[in-house]
C-alpha positions in Angstrom: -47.6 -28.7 -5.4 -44.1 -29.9 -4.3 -43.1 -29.4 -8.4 -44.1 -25.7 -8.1 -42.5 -25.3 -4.7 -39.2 -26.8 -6.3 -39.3 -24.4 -9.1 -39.5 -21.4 -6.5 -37.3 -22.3 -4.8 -34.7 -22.8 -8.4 -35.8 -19.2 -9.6 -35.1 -17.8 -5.9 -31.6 -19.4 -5.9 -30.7 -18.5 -9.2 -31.7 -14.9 -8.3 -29.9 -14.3 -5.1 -27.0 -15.6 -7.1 -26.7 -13.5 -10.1 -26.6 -10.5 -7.6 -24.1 -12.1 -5.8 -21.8 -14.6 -7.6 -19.3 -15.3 -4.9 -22.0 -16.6 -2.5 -21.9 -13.8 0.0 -24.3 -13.9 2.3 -25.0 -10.2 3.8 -23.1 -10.3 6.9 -20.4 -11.0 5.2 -20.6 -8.7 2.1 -20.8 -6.0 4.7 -17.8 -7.4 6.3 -15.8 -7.2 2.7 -17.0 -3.7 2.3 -15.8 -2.2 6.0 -12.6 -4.1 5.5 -11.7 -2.3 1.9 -13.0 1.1 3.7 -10.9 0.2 6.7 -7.5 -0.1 4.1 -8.4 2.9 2.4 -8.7 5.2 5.4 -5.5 3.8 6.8 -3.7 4.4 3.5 -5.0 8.2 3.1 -4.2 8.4 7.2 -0.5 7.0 6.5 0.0 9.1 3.7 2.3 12.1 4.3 1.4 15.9 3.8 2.8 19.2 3.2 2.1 21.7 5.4 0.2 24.4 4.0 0.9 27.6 5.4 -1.7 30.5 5.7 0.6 33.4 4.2 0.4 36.3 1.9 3.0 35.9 -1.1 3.9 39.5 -1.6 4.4 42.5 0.3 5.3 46.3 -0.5 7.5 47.9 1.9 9.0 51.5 2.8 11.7 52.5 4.5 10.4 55.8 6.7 14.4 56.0 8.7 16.6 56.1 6.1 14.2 58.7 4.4 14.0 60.9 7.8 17.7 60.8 8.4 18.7 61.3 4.8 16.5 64.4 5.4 18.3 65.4 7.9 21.1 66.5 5.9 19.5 67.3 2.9 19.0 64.6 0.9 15.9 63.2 -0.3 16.8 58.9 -0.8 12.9 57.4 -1.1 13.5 53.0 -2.0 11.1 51.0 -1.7 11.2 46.6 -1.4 8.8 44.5 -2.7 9.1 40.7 -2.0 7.6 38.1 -3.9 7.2 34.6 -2.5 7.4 31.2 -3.5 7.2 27.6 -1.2 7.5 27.9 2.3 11.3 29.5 2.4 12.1 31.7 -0.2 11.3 34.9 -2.1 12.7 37.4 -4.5 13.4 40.7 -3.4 13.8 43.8 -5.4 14.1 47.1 -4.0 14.6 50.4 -6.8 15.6 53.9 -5.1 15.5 57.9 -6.3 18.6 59.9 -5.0 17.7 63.8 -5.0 18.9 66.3 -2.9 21.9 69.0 -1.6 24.8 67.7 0.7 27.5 69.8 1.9 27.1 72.0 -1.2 26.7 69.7 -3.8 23.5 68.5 -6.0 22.9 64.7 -6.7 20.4 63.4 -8.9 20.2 59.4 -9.5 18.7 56.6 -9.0 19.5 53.0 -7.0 18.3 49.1 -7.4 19.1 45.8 -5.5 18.3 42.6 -6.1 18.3 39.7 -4.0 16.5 36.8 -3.0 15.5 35.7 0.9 15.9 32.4 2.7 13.2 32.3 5.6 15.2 30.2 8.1 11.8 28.2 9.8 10.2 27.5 6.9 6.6 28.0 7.9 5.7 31.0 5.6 7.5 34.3 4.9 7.8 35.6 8.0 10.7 35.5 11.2 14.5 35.2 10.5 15.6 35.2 7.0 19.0 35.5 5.5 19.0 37.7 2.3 22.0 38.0 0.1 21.7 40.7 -2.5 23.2 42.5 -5.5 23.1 46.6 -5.4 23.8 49.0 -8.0 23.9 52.8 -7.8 24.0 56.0 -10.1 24.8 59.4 -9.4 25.1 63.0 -10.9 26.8 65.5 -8.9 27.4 69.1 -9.0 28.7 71.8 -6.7 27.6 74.5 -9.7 31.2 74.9 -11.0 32.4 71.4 -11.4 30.2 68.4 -11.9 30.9 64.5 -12.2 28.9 61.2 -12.1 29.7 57.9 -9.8 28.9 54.5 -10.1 28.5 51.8 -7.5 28.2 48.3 -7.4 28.2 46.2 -4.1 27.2 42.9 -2.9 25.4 42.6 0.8 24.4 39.6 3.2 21.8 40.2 5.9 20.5 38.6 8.4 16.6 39.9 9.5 13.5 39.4 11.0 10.1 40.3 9.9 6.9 39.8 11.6 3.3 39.8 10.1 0.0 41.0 11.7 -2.6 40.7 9.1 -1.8 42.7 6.5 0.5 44.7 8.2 4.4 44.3 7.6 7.7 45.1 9.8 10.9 43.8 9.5 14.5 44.8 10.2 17.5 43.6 9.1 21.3 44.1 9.4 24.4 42.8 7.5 27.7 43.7 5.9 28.1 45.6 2.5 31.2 45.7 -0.3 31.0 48.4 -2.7 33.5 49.6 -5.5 32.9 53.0 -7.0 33.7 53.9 -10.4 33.7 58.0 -10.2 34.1 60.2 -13.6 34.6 64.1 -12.7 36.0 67.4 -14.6 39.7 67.4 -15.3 41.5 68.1 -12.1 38.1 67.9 -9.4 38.0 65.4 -7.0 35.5 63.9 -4.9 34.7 62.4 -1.9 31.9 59.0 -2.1 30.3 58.2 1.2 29.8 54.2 2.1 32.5 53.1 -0.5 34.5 49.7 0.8 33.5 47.7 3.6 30.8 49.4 5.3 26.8 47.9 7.4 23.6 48.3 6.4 20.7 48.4 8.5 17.3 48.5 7.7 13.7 49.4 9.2 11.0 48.6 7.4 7.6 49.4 7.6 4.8 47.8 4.5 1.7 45.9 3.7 1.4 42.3 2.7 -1.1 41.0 0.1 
């Protein structure tokens, strides 16, 4: 009898021990175990993170003043932006333009397109106070219906502007300083006069969607 209790006893030992080679008993083995999860949540805890800002990455704007008080006089200057984002700061701009229209008895036909990128100074999304440097170039036929010409303008601006987000809806303004140099080609003898050529501001409404 004591034989077959000793031989238990053996098989029970050597049991307990293959499951747990170190000896644990199962206080402690939970002990181990809370400790390791303890260090793990404290390294994923200590760990630093990127914001993540909610934010829509493009947007399609138009600019309904300019259009109203380019009507005003006669002339028909319909540019839109659209701005695509990237991280938290910046995004590209690119904004192409269609010049039609009389003024002060002369046609013009042509077209317009600036490129630029913006710096969103808070860095939580594209939206608030940006800075946006930009490129701008300009064609333009002209005729009074005895003489006719062409100009070209190229310019560089810096703006500074604000835009503000409400779901999808877009507005923004901005307003900045603008160099242009005109290159103008005319009929022997005619001259012309170019509006906005030097040092000039530019300020801007816009109205758009985001998506």
């Amino acid at each position: 009898m004591i034989k077959k209790f000793l031989i238990a006893t053996i098989m029970f030992a050597s049991v307990v021990f293959a499951n747990n080679p170190y000896g644990y008993t199962s206080s402690e083995e939970t002990s181990a175990a809370a400790g390791v999860l303890s260090k793990t949540q404290e390294t994923q805890t200590s760990a630093p993170k990127e914001t993540q800002y909610d934010d829509f990455k493009m947007a399609l704007a138009l600019h309904p003043v300019s259009l109203i008080v380019d009507g005003v006089q006669g002339l028909i200057y319909f540019y839109v932006t659209f701005e695509l984002g990237f991280g938290n700061r910046f995004s590209l701009i690119t904004r192409p333009g269609i010049l039609s229209g009389d003024y002060d008895g002369t046609t013009n036909s042509g077209f317009s397109i600036n490129e630029g990128f913006r710096f969103y100074l808070s860095g939580r999304g594209h939206r608030g106070w940006y800075l946006e440097p930009q490129f701008m170039y300009l064609s333009n036929d002209v005729s009074n219906g005895r003489h006719s010409g062409s100009i070209s303008m190229v310019g560089i601006e810096l703006l500074l502007g604000r835009k503000v987000m409400n779901g999808h809806f877009v507005f923004g303004y901005d307003l900045g300083l603008r160099f242009t140099s005109t290159n103008k080609i005319a009929d022997a003898g005619v001259d012309f006069e170019v509006i906005g050529d030097g040092l000039g501001i530019d300020l801007n409404l816009y109205l758009g969607f985001a998506f």
